[in-house]
C-alpha positions in Angstrom: 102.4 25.5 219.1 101.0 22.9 221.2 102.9 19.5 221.0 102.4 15.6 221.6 105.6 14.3 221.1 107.0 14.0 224.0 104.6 12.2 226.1 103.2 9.8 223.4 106.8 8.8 222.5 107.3 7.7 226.1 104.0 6.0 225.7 105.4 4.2 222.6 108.4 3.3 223.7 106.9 1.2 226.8 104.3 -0.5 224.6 107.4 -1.5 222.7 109.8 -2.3 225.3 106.7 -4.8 226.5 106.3 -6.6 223.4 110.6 -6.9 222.9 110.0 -8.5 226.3 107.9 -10.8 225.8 109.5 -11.8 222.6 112.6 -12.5 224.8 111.0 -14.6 227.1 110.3 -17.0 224.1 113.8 -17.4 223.6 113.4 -16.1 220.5 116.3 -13.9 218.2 116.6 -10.4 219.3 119.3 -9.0 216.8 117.3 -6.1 214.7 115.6 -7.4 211.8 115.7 -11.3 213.2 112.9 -12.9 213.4 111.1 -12.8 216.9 109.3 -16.1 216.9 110.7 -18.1 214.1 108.0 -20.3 212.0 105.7 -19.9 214.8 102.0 -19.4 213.9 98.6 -18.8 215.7 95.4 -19.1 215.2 92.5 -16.6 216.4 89.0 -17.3 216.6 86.5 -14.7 215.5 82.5 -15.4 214.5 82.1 -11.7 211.5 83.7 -12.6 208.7 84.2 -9.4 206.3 82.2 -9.2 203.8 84.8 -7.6 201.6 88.7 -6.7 202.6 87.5 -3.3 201.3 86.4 -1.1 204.2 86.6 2.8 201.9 83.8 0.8 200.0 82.2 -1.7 202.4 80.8 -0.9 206.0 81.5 -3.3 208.8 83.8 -3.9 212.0 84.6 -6.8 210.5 87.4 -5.6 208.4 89.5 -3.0 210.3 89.6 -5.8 213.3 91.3 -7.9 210.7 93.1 -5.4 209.1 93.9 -1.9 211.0 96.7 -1.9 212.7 97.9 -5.1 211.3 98.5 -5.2 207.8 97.9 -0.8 208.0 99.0 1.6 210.2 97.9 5.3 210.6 99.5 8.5 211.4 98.6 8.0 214.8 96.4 4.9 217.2 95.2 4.5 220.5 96.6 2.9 223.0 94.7 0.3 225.7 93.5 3.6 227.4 92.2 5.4 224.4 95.1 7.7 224.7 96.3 9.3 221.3 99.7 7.9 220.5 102.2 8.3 217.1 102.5 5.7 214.6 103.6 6.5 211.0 103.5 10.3 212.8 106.9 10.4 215.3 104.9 13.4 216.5 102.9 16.4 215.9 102.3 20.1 216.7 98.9 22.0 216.5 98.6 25.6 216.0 97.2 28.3 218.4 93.8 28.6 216.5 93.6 24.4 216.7 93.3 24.7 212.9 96.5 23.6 211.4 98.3 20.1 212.5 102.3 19.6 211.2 102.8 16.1 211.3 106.8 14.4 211.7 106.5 11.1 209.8 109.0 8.1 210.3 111.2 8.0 207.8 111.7 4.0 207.1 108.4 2.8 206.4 107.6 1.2 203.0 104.5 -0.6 201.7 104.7 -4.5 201.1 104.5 -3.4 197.6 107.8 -2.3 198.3 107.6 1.3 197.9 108.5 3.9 200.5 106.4 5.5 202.9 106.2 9.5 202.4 104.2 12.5 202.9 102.6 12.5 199.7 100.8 9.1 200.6 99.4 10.7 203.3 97.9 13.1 201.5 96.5 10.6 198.9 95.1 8.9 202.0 93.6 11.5 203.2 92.3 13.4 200.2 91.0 9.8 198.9 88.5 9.6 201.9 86.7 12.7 200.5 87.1 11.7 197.0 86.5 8.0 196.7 85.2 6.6 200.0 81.6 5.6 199.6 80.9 4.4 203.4 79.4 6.6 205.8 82.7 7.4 207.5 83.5 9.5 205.4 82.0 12.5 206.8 85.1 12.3 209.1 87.4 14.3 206.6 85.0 17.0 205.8 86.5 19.2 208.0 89.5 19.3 206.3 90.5 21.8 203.8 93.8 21.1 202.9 96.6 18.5 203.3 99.9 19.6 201.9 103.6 17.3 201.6 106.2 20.0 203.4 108.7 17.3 203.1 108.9 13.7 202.6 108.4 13.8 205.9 106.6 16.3 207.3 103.1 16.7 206.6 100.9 19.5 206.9 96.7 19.1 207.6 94.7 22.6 207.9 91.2 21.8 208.7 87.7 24.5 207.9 87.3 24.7 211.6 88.3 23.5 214.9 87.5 19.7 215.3 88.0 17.7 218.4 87.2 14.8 216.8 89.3 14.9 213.4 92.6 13.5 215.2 90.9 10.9 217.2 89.4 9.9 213.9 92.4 9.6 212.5 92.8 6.9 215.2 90.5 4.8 212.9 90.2 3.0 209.4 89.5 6.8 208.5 93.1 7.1 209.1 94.9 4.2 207.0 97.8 5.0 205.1 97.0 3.8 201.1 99.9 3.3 198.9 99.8 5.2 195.9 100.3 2.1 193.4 98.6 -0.4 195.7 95.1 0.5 195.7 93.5 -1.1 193.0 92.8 -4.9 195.0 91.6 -3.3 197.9 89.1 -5.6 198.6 91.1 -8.8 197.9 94.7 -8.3 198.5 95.2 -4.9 200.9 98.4 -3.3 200.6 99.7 -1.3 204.0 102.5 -0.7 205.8 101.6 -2.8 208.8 103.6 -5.6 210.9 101.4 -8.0 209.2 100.8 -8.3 205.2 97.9 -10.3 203.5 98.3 -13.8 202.6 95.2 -15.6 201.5 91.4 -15.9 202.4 89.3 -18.4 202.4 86.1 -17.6 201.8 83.9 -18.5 204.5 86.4 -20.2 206.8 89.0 -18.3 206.9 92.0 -15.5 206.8 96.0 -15.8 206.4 98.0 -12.8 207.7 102.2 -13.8 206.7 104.7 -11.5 209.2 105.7 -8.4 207.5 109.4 -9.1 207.7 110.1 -5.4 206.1 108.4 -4.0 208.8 109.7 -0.6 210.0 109.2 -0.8 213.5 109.1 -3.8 216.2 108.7 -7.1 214.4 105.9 -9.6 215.8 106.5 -12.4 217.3 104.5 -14.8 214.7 105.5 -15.2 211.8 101.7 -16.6 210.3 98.1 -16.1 211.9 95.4 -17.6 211.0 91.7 -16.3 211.6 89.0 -19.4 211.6 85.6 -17.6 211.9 82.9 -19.7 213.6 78.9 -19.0 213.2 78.3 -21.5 216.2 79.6 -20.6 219.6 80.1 -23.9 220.8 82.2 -25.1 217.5 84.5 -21.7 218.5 84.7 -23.1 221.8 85.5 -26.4 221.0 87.9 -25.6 218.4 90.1 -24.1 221.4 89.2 -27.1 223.4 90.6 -29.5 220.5 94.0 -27.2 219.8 92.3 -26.0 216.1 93.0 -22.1 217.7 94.9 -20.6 220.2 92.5 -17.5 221.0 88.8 -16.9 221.1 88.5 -13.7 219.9 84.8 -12.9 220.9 83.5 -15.2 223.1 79.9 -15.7 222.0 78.8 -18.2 224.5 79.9 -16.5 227.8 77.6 -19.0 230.2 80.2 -21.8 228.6 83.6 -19.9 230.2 83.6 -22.3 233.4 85.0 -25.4 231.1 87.9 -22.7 230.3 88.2 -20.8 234.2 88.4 -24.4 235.5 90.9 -25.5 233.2 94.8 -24.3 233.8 95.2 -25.0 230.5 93.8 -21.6 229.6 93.4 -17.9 230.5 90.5 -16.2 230.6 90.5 -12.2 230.5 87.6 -10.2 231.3 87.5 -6.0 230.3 85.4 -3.8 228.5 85.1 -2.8 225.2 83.2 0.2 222.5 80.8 -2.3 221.9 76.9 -1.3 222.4 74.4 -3.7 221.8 71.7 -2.2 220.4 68.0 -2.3 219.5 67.4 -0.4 217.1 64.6 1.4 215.2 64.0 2.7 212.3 63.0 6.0 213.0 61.4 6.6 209.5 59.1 4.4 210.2 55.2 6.0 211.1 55.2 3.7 214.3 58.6 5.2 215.5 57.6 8.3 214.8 55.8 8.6 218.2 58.1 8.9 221.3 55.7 7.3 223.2 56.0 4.2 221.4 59.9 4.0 221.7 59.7 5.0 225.1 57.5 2.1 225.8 59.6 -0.4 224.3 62.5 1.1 226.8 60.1 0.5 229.6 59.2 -3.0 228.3 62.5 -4.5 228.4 63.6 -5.9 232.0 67.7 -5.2 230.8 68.6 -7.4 234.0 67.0 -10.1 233.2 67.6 -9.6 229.7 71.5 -9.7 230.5 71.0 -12.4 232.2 69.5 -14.6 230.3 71.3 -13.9 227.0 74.8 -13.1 227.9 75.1 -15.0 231.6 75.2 -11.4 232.8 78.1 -10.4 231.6 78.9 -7.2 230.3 77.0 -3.7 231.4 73.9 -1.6 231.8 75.3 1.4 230.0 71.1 3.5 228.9 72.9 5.3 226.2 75.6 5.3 223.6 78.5 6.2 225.6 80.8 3.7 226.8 82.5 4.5 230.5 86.0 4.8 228.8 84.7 7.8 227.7 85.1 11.3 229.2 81.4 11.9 229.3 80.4 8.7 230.4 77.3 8.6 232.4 75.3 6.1 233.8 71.6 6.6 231.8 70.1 3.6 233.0 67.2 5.3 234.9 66.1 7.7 231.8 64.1 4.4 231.2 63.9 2.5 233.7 61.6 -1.1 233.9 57.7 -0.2 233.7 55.4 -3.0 232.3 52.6 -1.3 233.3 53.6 2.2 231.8 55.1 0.4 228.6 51.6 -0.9 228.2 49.3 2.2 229.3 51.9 4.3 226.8 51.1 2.0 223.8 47.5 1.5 224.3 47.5 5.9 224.2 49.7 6.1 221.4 47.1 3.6 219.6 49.6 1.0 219.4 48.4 -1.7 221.2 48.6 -4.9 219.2 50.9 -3.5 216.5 53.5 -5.7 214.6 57.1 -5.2 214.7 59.3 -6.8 212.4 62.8 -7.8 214.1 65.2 -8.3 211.8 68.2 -10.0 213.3 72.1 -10.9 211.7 73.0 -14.5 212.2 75.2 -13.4 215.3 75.2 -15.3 218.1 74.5 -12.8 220.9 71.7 -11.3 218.6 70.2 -14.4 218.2 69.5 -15.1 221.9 68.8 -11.2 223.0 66.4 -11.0 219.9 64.0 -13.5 221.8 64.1 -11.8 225.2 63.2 -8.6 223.5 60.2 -10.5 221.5 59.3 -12.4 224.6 59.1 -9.1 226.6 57.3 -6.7 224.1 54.8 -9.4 223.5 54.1 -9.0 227.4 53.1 -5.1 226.6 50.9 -5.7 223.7 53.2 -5.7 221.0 53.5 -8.7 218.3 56.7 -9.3 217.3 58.4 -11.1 214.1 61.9 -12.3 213.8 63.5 -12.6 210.3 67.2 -14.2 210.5 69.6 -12.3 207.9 72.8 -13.9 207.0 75.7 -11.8 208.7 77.5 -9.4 206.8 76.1 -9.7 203.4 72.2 -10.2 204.1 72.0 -7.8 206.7 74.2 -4.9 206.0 72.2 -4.8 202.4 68.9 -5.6 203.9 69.3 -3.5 207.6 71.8 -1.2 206.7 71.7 -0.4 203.6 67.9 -0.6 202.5 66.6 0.4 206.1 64.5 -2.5 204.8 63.4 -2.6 208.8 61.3 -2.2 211.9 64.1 -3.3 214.8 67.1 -4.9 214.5 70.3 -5.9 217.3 73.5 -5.1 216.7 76.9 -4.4 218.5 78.2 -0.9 217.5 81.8 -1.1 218.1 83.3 2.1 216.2 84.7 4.3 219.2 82.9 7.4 220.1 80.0 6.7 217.5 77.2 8.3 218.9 76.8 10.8 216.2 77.3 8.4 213.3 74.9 6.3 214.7 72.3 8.4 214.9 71.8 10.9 212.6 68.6 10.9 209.3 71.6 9.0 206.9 72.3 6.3 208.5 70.1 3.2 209.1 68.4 4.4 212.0 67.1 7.5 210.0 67.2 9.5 213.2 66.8 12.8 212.3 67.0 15.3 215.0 68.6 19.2 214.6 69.2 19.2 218.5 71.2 16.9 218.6 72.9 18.0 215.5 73.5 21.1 217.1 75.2 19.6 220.5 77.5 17.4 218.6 78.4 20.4 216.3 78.9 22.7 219.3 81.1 19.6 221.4 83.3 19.3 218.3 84.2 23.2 217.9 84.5 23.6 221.3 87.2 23.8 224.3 87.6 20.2 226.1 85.3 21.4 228.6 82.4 22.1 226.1 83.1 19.1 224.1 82.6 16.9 227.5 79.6 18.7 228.7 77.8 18.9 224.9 78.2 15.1 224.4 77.0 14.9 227.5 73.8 16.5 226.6 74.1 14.8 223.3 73.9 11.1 225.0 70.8 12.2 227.8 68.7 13.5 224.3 69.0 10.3 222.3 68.1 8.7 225.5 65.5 10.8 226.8 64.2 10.8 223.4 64.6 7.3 222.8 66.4 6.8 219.1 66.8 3.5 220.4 67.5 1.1 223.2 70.8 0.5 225.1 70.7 -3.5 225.7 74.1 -4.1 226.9 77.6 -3.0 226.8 79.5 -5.8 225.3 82.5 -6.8 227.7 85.7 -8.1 226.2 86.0 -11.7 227.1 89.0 -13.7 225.6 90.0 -16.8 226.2 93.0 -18.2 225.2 96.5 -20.6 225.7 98.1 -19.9 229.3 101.1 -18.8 227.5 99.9 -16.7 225.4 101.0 -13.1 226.0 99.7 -9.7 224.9 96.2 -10.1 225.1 94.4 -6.9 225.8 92.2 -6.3 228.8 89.9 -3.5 227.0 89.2 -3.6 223.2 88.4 0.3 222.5 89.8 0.6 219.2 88.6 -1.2 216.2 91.5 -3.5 215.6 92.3 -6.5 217.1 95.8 -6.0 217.9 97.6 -9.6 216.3 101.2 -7.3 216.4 101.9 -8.0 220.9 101.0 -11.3 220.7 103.8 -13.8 222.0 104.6 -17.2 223.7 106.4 -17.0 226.8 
């Protein structure tokens, strides 16, 4: 039996030693089960509000960056560097055939409805995916055949095949622990068994997150945050400029950061993030049907000057859908690389000189701007372009993602290791393609070695093939109080992590 334990433990135990630190530093109460930082509160600004608090029901990053890891908790999370690390699970053993996973659970958790954590709500969780989870994600637990209560705590997860990607799955909103009696508000009051519990939402302005004060592992420092979700960049930035929050978030307006960098008010941090920014096509769609017209519109966009102009160059030329935190990270960006005179021969062949395109872009900031260098540039080839502004979440993910209701569209993908939810004939960028299938099949059966050098091949064929374009890599750019502590440099998970936040 191959086990974690010991390493991730260690792991755990300096993430938590860091954030009792910083708690101390505060002057705040240290005793167990003391509140860190009193009545203090914080404010974070964000610009997607969810659509729903819902996310078994309701696609969107929105929700698990307001809720994972804050108000639930998993068997097991990421840490900073994408390493596997326990949460609810203390540890874990796999079995020689990588079949079978025997899980050690904490044995003090309870829900904020007050009842206890135990093996049988994991296996509710987890059998609820398959059985009443209508997103996408989903897919994620078909692999399993049987989850099984040993104990109150121990749990027991056998899976149809080996998966390299079930447990790192369970790293995500896949993974959330679901009480048993608390599952039928989902999508207006979440119960979990988080540091944080639900307080209130205010539709269109805000979210209220009250410290969990029956939390089972290190308390956080606040005791309330609020997330205030702006649709204009510079109100987000002048809300941290007038005291309203503590944190941007997302910074949407990235050639703004010198009034912050020159200011020793705040702190500005700079990392990367899961985050793709891309243009999409709808690959069921006759015009997409011809490679040569998506590899022209690759060819057509300048992603320099595009970067440039739209996000003050920050962030990174990535060519594919693999960030470089991954292990098969590679730089793509000269599959495609800038050809105006190629984009243009390639269309004119493919007979689709002077075609229209209908861009349909969410009312995000960063789409907004990029969406008019890509219209801009692919007018330049002999393409006619039409943006349609949808209202973000609702419009769009009924319109875009739902309906496929589409010819382009921009948006961040910020799921870790995504490329094979991204792109496959379900999803909104109908891309169907049984090669790839097959190399994402082979890297998840497969011995590390195979699953690094599969998705490789998996990442050069959507990019050689084009299933879309690559604008950007999103970086992670936060700006927030000087004395603010915690604050991630990388944000590769889909939370945003409210529980290390501190004053010093």
């Amino acid at each position: 039996m191959k086990s974690y334990s010991t390493r991730a433990i260690a792991l755990l135990g300096a993430a938590l030693l860091a954030a009792s630190a910083a708690a101390c530093s505060a002057g705040s109460g240290t005793t167990p089960g003391s509140s860190p930082g009193g009545d203090q509160s914080l404010a974070v600004g964000l610009v997607a509000e969810p659509a729903s608090l819902d996310f078994t029901t309701t696609d969107g990053a929105a929700i698990p960056q307001v809720l994972l890891g804050n108000v639930y908790n998993g068997l097991v999370k990421q840490d900073e560097t994408g390493k596997i690390v326990p949460d609810l699970a203390k540890s874990w053993t796999v079995s020689p055939d990588r079949k079978t996973y025997t899980f050690t659970l904490v044995d003090n958790a309870k829900f904020t409805n007050g009842a206890a954590f135990t093996a049988a709500d994991a296996v509710f969780s987890i059998n609820r995916v398959k059985t009443a989870w209508t997103t996408s994600l989903k897919s994620a637990m078909d692999v399993v055949s049987a989850a099984k209560a040993v104990s109150p705590t121990e749990l027991q997860v056998t899976l149809s095949a080996p998966s390299n990607g079930w447990l790192f799955r369970m790293t995500t909103r896949v993974g959330a622990m679901f009480s048993q009696t608390g599952i039928d508000k989902l999508a207006t009051d979440p119960v979990g068994t988080g540091p944080y519990k639900f307080g209130s939402w205010k539709r269109g302005d805000s979210i209220v997150l009250q410290r969990n004060d029956g939390y089972w592992g290190t308390k956080p420092f606040f005791n309330q945050v609020t997330l205030k979700y702006f649709k204009d960049p510079t109100a987000l930035n002048n809300a941290l400029l007038t005291g309203t929050i503590n944190v941007i978030g997302t910074v949407q307006a990235p050639e703004a950061l010198t009034q912050f960098t020159s200011n020793s008010k705040y702190q500005v941090i700079e990392g990367t993030t899961n985050g793709e920014v891309v243009l999409s096509f709808n690959n069921s769609r006759p015009v997409f049907k011809d490679i040569r017209v998506r590899q022209a519109i690759r060819q057509a966009i300048d992603h320099k000057a595009l970067l440039d102009t739209c996000f003050a160059g920050r962030g990174k030329l990535i060519g594919s859908m693999v960030p470089p935190t991954d292990p098969w990270y590679e730089d793509l960006t000269g599959v495609a690389p800038y050809d105006k005179a190629k984009a243009t021969a390639a269309l004119k062949a493919a007979g689709a000189a002077g075609a229209t395109l209908r861009l349909r872009l969410p009312t995000l900031p960063y789409a907004t701007s990029c969406g008019q260098v890509v219209k801009s540039q692919l007018e330049q080839v002999g393409l006619k372009v039409t943006i349609d502004q949808l209202e973000f979440p609702a419009a769009w993910l009924t319109t875009v993602f739902k309906n496929a209701d589409y010819d382009m569209s921009i948006i961040a993908h910020v799921e870790p290791r995504d490329l094979g939810a991204v792109f496959n004939a379900k999803y909104y960028t109908r891309y169907d393609d049984p090669t790839l299938v097959s190399l994402l099949a082979s890297a998840d059966s497969g011995d590390e070695a195979a699953q690094v050098d599969n998705m490789k091949k998996a990442a050069r064929r959507i990019s050689e093939q084009a299933a879309a374009d690559w604008l950007f890599l999103l970086p992670n750019l936060v700006v927030a109080d000087k004395n603010l502590t915690g604050l991630p440099t990388n944000a590769i998970t889909e939370s945003f992590d409210l529980s290390r936040l501190a004053r010093s």
